[in-house]
Each structure stands twice: as C-alpha cells, then as structure tokens.
C-alpha positions in Angstrom: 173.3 42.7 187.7 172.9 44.4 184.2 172.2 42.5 181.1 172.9 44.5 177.6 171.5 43.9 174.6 170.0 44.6 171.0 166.5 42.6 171.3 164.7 41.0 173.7 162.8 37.6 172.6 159.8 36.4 174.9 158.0 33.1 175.1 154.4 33.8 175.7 152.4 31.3 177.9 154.0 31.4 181.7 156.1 34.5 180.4 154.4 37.0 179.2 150.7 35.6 180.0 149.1 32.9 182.3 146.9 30.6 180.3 147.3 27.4 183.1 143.7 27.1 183.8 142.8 27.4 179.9 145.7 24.7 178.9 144.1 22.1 181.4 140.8 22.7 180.7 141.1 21.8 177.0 144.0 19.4 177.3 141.7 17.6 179.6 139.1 17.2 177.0 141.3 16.7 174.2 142.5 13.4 176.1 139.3 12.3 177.2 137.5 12.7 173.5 141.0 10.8 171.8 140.6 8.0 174.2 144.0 9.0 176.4 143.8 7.5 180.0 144.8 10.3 182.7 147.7 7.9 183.9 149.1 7.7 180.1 148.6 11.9 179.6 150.1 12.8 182.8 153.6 11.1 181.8 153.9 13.5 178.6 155.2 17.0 179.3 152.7 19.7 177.9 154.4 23.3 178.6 156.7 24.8 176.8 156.3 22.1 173.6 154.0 22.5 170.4 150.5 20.7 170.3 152.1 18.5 167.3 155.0 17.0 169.4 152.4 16.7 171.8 149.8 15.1 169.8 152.5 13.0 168.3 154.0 11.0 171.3 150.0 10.0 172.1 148.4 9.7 169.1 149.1 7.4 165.7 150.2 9.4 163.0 148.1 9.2 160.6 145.4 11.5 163.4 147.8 14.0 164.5 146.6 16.6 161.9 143.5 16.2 162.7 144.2 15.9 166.8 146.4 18.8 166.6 143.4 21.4 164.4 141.4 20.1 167.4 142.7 21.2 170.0 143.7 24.5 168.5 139.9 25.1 168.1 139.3 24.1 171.9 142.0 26.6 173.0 140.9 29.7 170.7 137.4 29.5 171.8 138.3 29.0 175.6 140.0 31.9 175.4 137.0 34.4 176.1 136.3 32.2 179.2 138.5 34.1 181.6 141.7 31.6 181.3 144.6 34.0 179.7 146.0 36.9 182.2 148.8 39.3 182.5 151.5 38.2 184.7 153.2 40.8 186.5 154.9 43.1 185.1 154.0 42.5 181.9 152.8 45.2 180.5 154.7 47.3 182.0 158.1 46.1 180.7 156.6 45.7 177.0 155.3 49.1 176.6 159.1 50.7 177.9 161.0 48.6 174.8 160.2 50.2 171.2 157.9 48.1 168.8 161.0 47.0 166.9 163.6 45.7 169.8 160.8 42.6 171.0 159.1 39.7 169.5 157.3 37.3 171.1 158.6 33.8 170.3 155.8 30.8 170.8 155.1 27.6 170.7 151.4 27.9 169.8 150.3 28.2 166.8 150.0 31.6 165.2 146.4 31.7 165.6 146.1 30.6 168.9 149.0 32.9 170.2 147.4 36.1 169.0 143.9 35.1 170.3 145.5 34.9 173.6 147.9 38.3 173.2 144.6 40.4 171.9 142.9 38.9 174.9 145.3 40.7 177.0 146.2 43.8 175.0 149.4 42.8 173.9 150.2 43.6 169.7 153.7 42.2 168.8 155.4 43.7 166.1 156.9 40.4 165.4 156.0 36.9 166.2 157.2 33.5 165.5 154.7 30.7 166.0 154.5 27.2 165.8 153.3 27.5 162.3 157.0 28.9 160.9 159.1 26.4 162.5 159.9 22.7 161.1 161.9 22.2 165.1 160.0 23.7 168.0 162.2 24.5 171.1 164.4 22.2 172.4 165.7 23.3 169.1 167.3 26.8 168.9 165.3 27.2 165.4 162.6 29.6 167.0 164.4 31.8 168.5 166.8 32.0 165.6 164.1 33.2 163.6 163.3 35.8 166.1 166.7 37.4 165.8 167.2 37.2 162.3 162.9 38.8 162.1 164.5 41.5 164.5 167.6 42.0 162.2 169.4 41.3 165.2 172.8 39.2 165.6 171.8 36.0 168.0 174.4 36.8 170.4 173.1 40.5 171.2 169.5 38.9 171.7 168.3 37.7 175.5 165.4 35.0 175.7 162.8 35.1 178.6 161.5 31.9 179.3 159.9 29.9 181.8 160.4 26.3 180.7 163.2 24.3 180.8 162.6 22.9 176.8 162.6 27.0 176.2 165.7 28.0 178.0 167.5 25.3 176.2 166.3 26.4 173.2 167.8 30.1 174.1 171.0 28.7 175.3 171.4 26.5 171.9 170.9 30.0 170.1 173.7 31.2 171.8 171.6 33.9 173.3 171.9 35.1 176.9 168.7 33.7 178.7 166.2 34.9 181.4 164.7 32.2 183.3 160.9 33.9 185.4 160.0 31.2 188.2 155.9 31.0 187.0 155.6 28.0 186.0 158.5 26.0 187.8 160.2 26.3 191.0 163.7 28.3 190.4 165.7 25.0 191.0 164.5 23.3 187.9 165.6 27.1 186.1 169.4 26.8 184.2 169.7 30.3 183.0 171.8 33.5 183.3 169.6 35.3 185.3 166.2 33.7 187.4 163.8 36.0 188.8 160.2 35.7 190.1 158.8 37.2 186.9 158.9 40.6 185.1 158.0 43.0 187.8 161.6 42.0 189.3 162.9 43.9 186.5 163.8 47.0 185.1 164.7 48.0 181.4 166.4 51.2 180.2 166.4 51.7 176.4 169.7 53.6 175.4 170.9 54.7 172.1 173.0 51.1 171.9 170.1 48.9 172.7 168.7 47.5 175.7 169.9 47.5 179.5 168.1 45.2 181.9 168.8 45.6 185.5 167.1 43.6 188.7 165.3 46.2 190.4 166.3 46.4 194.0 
C-alpha cells in the first residue's frame, strides 16, 4: 500500500514519543493533591485529550486554570527524569521529510510539547499546541491548523495518530489518517492504514510531495 501526499501531520505523545511513565507519574499526583479518588480518575480518559478538558470533567470551574498551570509544571519538570523516549522509527522517518512538509500537531500545551521534543532531539518547523486551539481533537480544528500552517490543502495532508479522539479528529479534517498500535491494541484503531509504529514505514520524498509505503 502507497499513501501520497503534500504534508504529513503527527501527534506527538504515543506517536512520535513515549511519555507513558511521565503522564502517570504526574497525573497521579495531580489527583491525589486536588482531592480526586483513584476510582473517580480512572473513569476519565487522559490520552490523546488536552489537560483543560481534563481538568474540567474533574474539577469545578472556577480551579481549572489554576489545576490545569499545575499540572503543566509537574510534567515540564518530570521531563528530565527519564520519562519521554523515541519510539521506533522516529527519527528516522522525520529526518527523510524536509523541514517544511511535517508539523507536529499536540494536545499539550506549547510549552510542555517542546520540553518533551528537545528532550528527544526533535525541532519542528511547525507546531500546533493546545495553547492555539479553542476545540482540541475530537474536533478537526487542530489539525486544520496544521494544514493551513503547512500551506497545505487538508485533503493532501495524512495524520499519524495513536488515539482514537486523534484519528477522529483527522478523519473530521478530511485528511487520510495513519493509525500506529502504541498506545492501543489495533482493534480499537479506525483508520486508513494501522501499523505497529513508524519503523513499519517507509517515506520517499518526490518532486510532487510525499509517498509512504509499508515496508515489507
């Protein structure tokens, strides 16, 4: 299977990087110093979602900013505790496209995102945090703004995601989407292409754009 196309747009936690261990870590904290009960936090779904939708289906309103600036600090200073790693293939793919035909589209907030990518070695030319959208994903809104930041028509763009809440979001762009099975089993992926992660692909850059291709 060949995939063509203009830009590529990649979510970054459970795409790009692993930050698992990190995420739990502060999460866990956050909960425990706002009072959350583990039976009450485990019912709300974490990946894939920004901190303030988070914060908001736990939390009263009027402590969500301040909730939400807290656990942003947790996560930037756990990052230098060994929590964010390259998945596979990774940097390998990124450094084959050109600066301009990639952004990373997140759901973390700009600081936080970048912590984590400098952690790791990875400089976007372009990224779209949590901090430019009014919708996160679900909502096609990020990765919208990834295209148009590219200069790119939506429907020559493919999304790589490994949530469900971010492949929706891609599909809803009208963008061609590829689902990497990190972070949930491949069963749970709707997408037009799942793989394992990155290293199962290939990418050729040609003078019309893009061509992905599942390595054999």
């Amino acid at each position: 299977m060949k995939i063509r196309a203009q830009a590529l747009l990649f979510d970054n936690d459970g795409t790009l990087v692993s930050s698992l261990e990190s995420v739990h870590r502060c999460w866990t904290r956050w909960a425990g110093e706002y009072g959350i009960t583990a039976e009450r936090f485990a019912r709300v779904e974490l990946h894939g979602r920004t901190a303030a939708e988070i914060a908001a289906d736990l939390l009263p309103s009027e402590i969500v900013p301040e909730a939400v600036a807290r656990i942003e600090a947790l996560e930037v200073e756990d990052v230098p505790n060994g929590g964010v790693r390259l998945l596979p293939g990774t940097y390998d793919f990124l450094t084959a496209l050109p600066a301009d035909r990639w952004a990373v589209v997140t759901s973390a907030t700009r600081r936080l995102a970048e912590a984590r990518l400098d952690a790791v070695g990875i400089l976007p030319k372009t990224l779209v945090a949590a901090d430019d959208v009014t919708r996160g994903k679900p909502d096609p809104q990020p990765y919208l703004l990834g295209a148009r930041a590219l200069g790119v028509d939506p429907a020559a763009c493919v999304v790589f995601e490994d949530a469900p809440a971010g492949l929706r979001a891609g599909r809803a762009a009208g963008m061609t989407t590829v689902a990497l099975a990190t972070t949930h089993p491949a069963h749970e992926l709707t997408a037009d292409l799942v793989v394992e992660d990155l290293s199962a692909l290939s990418v050729l850059v040609t003078a019309d754009g893009v061509e992905i291709s599942v390595r054999d």
